[in-house]
N, C-alpha and C positions, 0 to 999 in steps of 0.2 A: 486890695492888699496883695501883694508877691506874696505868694508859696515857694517859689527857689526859682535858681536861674541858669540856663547852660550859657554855652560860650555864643551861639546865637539865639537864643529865644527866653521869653520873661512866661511863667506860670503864675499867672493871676485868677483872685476871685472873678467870678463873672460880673456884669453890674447889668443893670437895666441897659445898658448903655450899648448895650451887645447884640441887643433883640435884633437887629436884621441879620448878623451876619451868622447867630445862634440860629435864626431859620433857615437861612440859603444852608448850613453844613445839615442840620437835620432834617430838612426836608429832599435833599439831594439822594435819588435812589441809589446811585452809582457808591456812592458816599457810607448811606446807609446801609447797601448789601449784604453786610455780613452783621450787624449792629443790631438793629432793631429797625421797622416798618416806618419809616418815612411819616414824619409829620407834618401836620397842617400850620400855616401861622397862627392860628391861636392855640394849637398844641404845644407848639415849638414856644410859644411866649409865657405859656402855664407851666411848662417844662422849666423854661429858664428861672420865674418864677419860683417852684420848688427850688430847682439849685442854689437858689440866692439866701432864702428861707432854710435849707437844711447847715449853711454856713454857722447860723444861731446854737444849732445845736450839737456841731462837731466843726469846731474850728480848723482842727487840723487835717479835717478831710473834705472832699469833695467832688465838684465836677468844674472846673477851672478854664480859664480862658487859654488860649496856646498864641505869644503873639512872639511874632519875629522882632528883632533887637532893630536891626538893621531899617525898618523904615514904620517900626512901633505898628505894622498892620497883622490881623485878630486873621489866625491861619488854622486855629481847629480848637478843638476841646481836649481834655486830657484829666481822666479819675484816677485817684486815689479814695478806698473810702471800704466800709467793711461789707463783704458780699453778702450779697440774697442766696445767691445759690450753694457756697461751701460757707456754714457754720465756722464761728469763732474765725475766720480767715479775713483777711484784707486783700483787696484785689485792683488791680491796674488796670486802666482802658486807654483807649485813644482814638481818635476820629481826627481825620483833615481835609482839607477843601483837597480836590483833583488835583487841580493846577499844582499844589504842592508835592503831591506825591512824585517818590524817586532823587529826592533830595538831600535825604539822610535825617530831615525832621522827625519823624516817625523814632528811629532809633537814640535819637540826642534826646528826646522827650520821657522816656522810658530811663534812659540811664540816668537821666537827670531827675527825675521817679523816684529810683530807687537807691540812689544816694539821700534824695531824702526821706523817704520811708526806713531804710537804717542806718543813716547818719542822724536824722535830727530828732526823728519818731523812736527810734532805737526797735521795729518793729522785729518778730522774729524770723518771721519769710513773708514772701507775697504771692499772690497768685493771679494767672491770665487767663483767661478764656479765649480759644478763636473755635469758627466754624471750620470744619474740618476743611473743605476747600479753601479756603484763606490763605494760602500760599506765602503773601506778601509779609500777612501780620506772625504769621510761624518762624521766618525767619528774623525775623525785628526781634522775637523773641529770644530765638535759640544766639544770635547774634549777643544778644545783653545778658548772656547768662542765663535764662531759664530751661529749664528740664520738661520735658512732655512727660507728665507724667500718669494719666488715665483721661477715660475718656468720661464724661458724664452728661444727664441727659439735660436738659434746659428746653424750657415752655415747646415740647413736642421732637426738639431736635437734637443728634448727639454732635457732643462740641468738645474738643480736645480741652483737658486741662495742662497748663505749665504754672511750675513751684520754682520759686529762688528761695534758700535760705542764708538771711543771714547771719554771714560766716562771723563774725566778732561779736555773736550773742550762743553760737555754741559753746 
């Protein structure tokens, strides 16, 4: 099922159908540097698993497929969905294969995000997480509107937070 769409890229649910290229992105240390610990393929397939399984219970959120328009091929992942770590908040991720990186995917995936997190979700802000060296993923951010705005700590490590809010629910 499509979640929303930018001008190059389709945001769909994951499907069983996904499991290799769900492992090559989460098992990729490069990939996962700043994310979370690189997993195994039967990690990466229990993971996908979960994802598909938590669709049941929050349709309008998730952890979603990232696939370009242009030749229908699966180029990363991309959440929407309500955080573990800031209560009562909703929160934004994104992961992509290497090869994509520097293409402006990263950035069209986010705004395309958050057009529908408050265009169709009608949500009231959202929030990001990067690891403070994250460089790449800071400016993706501060790029699409978001604010840095404290620093919090997450399983051991301190990780910048950024807040959008939106503006047609103030």
């Amino acid at each position: 099922m499509t979640i929303f769409e930018t001008q190059r890229l389709v945001v769909r649910q994951l499907t069983e159908g996904d499991a290799e290229n769900f492992y090559i992105l989460n098992s990729d240390p490069e990939v996962m540097r700043y994310i979370r610990a690189p997993k195994t393929r039967i990690q990466a397939t229990q993971f996908l698993l979960d994802n598909i399984d938590y669709y049941e219970d929050f349709p309008v959120f998730g952890r979603w497929a990232l696939v370009e328009k242009a030749n229908n091929q699966f180029i990363g992942s991309f959440m929407l969905r309500p955080s573990v770590l800031i209560e009562n908040r909703t929160e934004l991720g994104y992961a992509m294969f290497r090869h994509r990186w520097g293409q402006g995917f990263a950035t069209e995936s986010v705004k395309g995000g958050l057009e529908y997190a408050f265009g169709t979700l009608k949500l009231p802000s959202v929030i990001a997480i990067t690891q403070k060296d994250n460089m790449a993923s800071k400016k993706v951010l501060l790029k699409s509107g978001f604010t840095q705005i404290d620093n919090v700590k997450d399983q051991g490590r301190i990780v910048n937070l950024f807040s959008l809010s939106n503006e047609s629910q103030s």
